[in-house]
N, C-alpha and C positions, 0 to 999 in steps of 0.2 A: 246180477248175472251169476249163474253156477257157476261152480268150476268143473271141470272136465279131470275127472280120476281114470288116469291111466294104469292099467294092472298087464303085470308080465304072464304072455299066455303058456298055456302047460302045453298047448302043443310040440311034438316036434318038430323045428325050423329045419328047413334043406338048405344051408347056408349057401353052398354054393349057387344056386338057380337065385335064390334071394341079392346075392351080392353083383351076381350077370344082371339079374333084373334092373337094379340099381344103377349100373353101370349103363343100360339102356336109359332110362328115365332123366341120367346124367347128362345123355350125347357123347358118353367116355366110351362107348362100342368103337368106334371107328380108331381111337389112341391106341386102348388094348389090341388090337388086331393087328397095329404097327408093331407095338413092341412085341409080338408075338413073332411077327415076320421077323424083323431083327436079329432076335436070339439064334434064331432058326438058320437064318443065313450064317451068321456067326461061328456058329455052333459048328452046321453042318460041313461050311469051308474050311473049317481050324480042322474039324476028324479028315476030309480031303487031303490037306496039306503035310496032314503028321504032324502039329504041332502039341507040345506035350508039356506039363508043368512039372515041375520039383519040388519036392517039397521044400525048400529054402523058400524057391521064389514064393509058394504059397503064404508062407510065416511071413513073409517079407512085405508081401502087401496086405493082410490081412494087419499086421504093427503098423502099415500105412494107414489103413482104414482107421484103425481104432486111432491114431494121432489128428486126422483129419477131423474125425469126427468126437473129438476133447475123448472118447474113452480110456481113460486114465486105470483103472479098474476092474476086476474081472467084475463085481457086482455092476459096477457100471454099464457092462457091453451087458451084461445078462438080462439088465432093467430095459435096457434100451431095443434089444432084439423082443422080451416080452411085450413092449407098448406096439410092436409092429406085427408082434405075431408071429417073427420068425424062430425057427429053430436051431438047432448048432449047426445041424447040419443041409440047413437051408441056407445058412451064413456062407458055408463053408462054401456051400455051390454059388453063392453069391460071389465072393471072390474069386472064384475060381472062373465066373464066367466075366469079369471084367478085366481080367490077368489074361487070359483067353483071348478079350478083344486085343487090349492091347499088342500083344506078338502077333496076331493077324493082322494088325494095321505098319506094325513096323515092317512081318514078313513082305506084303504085299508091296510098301510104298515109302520105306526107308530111303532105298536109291532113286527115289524121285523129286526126295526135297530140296536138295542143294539145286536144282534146274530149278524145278517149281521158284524158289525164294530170289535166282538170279534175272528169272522171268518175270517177278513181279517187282521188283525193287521201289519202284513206286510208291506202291501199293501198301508196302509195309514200313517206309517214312512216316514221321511220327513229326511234330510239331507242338513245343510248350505255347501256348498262348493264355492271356487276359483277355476277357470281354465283356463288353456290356451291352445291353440289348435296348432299343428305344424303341417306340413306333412310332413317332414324329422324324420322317428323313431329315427335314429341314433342319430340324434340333438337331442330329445326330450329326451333317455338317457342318454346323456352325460350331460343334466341340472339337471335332476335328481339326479344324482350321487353328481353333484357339490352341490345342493340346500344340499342332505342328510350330505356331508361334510363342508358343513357350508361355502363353497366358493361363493356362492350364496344368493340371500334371493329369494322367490316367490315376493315380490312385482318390486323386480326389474328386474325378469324376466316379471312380466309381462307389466309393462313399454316398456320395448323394444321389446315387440312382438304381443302385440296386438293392429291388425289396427284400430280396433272398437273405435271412442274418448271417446266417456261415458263408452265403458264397461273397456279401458284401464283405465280412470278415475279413477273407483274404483276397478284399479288392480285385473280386471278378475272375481272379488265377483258377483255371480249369484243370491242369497239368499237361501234359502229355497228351497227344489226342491224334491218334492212326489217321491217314491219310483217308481210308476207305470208312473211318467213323463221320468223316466229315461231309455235309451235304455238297455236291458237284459244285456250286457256285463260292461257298466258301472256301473249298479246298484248293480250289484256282487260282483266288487269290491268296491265301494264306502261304501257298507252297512257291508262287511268284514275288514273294517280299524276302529284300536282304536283312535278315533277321541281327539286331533287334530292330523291328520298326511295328509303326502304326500303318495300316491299313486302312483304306479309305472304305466307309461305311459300306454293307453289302447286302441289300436286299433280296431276304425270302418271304414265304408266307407266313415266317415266325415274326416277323418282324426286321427292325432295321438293326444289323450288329454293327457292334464299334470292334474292333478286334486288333490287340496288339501281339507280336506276336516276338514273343523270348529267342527262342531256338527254335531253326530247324535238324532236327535229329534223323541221320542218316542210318539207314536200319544195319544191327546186326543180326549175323545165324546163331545166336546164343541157345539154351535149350530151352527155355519158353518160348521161344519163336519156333524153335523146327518142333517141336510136342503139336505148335497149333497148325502150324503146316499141315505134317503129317495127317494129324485128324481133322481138318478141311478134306484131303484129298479120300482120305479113306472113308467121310461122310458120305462123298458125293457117290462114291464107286460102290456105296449102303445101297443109298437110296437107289441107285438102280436095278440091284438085285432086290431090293425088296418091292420093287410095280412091278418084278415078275410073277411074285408068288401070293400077293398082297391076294388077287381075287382067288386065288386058289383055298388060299386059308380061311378067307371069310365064307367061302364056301362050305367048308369041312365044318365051320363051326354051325355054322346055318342047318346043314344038315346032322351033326349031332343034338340039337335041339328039338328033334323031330322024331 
């Protein structure tokens, strides 16, 4: 079989039409035009509102970025913006429009979190549990029973049953797991048991869980909890501004195409 020699052509590429093209051929049109809305919403609401940056806060989260993102270096950020193609001052506007989001989700919805969190309290309980998964019910009662008569320990069941090597490791220990991560029938029972105990076997279409459960963890408003508050609420109050203008832009793009 030949081989196929590829050679780079001397024409001039129109990078941009070539990269839309792409993005067609992807099925990535319809993502782009979100994020486009987005911005735009963003954007336009933050210049409605008067919301303005400083330069401190600029330096402040641009030393964020680069810590998030291990840039230790200025060669470092410099290498790193080159493999993406950005420039400094695409950076710059980079930050500038996530610093931007940010104050337009606190402006908007700061005084709505502590309701929001007292509203859900539920919702944001948390639960340590252990588990192990069967898909024989009958097996999975009959460990039960032993574990509850003390013929048994869970770590030793979960030893001999869980194929996972790291999660047998730590004998099934999941950590921590939000109330609203958990599927409705689990969660009913998990959040219904005086902790520490074993629960009695609970059938989904994953199979049959054994589930013991550590702690139930009553939620706090710490700042990881209201940061994700906050941008839930300020997602959802997104996405409705952006099905206003969503056909409008895919319009505008359609028709500059043409």
């Amino acid at each position: 079989m030949g081989e196929i020699m590829l050679t780079a052509t001397t024409d001039r590429i129109n990078w941009q039409d070539s990269i839309f093209h792409e993005a067609k051929m992807s099925g990535k049109v319809s993502e782009l035009i979100h994020c486009i809305s987005r911005r735009r919403v963003i954007t336009e609401s933050a210049q409605k509102i008067g919301i303005g940056l400083t330069e401190e806060e600029v330096q402040l989260a641009a030393d964020d970025f680069r810590l998030v993102n291990q840039l230790e270096t200025v060669d470092a950020t410099c290498k790193w913006l080159e493999a993406r193609f950005i420039s400094l001052d695409e950076f710059e506007k980079i930050i500038n429009y996530q610093l931007t989001t940010q104050k337009l989700a606190h402006h908007l919805f700061a005084d709505r979190v502590e309701h929001c969190f007292h509203q859900n309290l539920l919702e944001y309980s948390g639960a340590t549990i252990y588990e192990v998964m069967f898909k024989d019910k009958y097996l999975a009662m009959e460990i039960f029973y032993a574990i509850e008569e003390g013929d048994l320990n869970f770590a030793d069941v979960a030893r001999q049953y869980i194929a996972d090597p790291e999660l047998n490791r730590r004998g099934g220990y999941l950590g921590t797991i939000k109330r609203k991560q958990l599927r409705p029938e689990i969660s009913a029972a998990v959040f219904a048991a005086k902790a520490p105990q074993l629960i009695k076997p609970v059938v989904t279409d994953l199979g049959i869980h054994l589930i013991r459960v550590e702690e139930i963890i009553q939620p706090q408003l710490d700042h990881l909890l209201y940061q994700q508050i906050l941008m839930e609420l300020f997602d959802r109050w997104l996405e409705q501004q952006i099905a206003v203008i969503y056909n409008q832009i895919k319009t505008e793009i359609q028709a500059g195409l043409h």
